[in-house]
C-alpha positions as a printed NumPy array, in Angstrom:
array([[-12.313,  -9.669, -11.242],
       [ -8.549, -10.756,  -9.541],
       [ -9.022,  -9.559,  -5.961],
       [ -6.221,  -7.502,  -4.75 ],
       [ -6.674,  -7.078,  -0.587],
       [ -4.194,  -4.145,   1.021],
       [ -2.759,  -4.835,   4.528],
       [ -0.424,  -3.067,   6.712],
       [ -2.033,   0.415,   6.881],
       [ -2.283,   1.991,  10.521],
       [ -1.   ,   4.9  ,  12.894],
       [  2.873,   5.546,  12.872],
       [  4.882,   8.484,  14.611],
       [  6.993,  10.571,  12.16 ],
       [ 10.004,   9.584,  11.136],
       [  8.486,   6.128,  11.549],
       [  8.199,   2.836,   8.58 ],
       [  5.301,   0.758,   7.734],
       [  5.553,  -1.937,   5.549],
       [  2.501,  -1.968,   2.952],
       [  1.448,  -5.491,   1.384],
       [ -0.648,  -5.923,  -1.664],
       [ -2.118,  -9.258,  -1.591],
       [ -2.987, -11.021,  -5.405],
       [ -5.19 , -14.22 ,  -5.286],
       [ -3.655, -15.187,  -8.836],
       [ -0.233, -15.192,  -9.906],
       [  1.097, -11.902,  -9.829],
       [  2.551, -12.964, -13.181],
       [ -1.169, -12.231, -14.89 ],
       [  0.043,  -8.666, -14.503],
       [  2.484,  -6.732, -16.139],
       [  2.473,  -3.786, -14.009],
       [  1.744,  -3.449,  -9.691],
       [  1.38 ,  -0.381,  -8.76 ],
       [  1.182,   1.463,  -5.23 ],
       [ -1.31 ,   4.467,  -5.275],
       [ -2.488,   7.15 ,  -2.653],
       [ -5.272,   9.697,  -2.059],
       [ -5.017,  12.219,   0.789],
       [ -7.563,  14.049,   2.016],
       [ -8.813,  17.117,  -0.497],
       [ -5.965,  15.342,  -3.35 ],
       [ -6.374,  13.252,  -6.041],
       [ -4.823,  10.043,  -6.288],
       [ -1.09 ,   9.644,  -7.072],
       [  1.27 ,   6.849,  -7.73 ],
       [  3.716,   6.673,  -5.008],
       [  5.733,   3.358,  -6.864],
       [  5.236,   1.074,  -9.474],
       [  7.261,  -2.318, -10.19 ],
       [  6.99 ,  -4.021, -13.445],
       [  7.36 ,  -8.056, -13.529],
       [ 10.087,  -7.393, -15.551],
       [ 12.26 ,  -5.631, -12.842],
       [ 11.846,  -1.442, -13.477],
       [ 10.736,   0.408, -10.607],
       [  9.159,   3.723, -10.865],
       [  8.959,   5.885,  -7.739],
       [  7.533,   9.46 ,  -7.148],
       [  9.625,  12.412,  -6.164],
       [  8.295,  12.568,  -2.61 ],
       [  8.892,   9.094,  -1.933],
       [ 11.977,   8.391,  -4.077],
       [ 14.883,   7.442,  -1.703],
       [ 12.83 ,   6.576,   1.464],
       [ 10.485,   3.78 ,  -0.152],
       [ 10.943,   0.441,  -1.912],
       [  8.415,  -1.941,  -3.96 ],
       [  8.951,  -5.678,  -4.552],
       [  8.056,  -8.656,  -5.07 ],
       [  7.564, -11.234,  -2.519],
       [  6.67 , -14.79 ,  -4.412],
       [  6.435, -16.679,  -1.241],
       [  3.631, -14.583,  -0.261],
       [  2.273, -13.307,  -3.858],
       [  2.242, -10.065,  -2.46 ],
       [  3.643,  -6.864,  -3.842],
       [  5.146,  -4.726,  -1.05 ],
       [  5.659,  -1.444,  -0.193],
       [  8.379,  -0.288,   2.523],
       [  7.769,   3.222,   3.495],
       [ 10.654,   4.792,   6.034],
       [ 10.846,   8.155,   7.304],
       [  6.995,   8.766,   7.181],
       [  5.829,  12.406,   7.912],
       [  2.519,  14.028,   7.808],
       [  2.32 ,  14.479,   4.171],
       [  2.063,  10.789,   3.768],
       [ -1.176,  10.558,   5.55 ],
       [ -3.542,   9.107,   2.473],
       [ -5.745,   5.759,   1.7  ],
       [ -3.195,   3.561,  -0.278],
       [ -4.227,   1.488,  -2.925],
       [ -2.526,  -0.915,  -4.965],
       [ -3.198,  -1.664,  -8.547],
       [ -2.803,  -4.807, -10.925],
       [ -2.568,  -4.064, -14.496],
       [ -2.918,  -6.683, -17.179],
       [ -1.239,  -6.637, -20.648],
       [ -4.223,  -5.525, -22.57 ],
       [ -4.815,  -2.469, -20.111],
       [ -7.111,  -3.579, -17.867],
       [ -6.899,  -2.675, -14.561],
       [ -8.016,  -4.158, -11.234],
       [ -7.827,  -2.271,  -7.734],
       [ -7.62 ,  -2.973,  -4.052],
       [ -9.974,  -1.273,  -1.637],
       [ -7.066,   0.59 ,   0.266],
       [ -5.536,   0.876,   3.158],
       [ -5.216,   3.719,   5.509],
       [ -1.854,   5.143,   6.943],
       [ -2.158,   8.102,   9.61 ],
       [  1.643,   9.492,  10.295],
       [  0.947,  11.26 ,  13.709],
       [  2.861,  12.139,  16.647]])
């Protein structure tokens, strides 16, 4: 198992950003695919943005226009910059490492709580 560790979860007002980090103990080169999930309470869990190692970026509806996911080497982290947070983006956010052959590994989330 490649650990993947979540940081950056917490309480933010509406309209407020949090900047999610998804950290990889190996190079985040062993994985094609990062990925930036969510589960809300009563939902299942949803991608809210991929990025591929080879650039593409895939971002849900919701989310599309208000978020971005990159890379940052320095840190081997994959990031997730959420702005304009409301309510709906309460959840437990995951991220995901996917290898070439399918396998997956998974983080043990972080929380976000949008609340006035």
């Amino acid at each position: 198992q490649v650990p993947l560790v979540e940081s950056g979860g917490g309480l933010v007002q509406p309209g407020g950003s949090l900047r999610l980090s998804c950290t990889i103990s190996e190079s985040i080169n062993r994985y094609n695919a990062v990925g930036w999930y969510r589960q809300a309470p009563g939902k299942q869990r949803e991608l809210v943005a991929m990025i591929f190692r080879t650039g593409p970026t895939h971002y849900a509806d919701d989310v599309e226009g208000r978020s971005n996911i990159g890379y940052d080497d320095g840190e081997n982290t994959v990031d997730l910059q959420m702005n304009s947070l409301k309510s709906d983006d309460r959840a437990v956010y995951y991220c995901e490492g996917r290898e070439q052959n399918g396998v997956e590994h998974w983080g043990q989330g972080t929380q976000v709580t949008v609340a006035s």
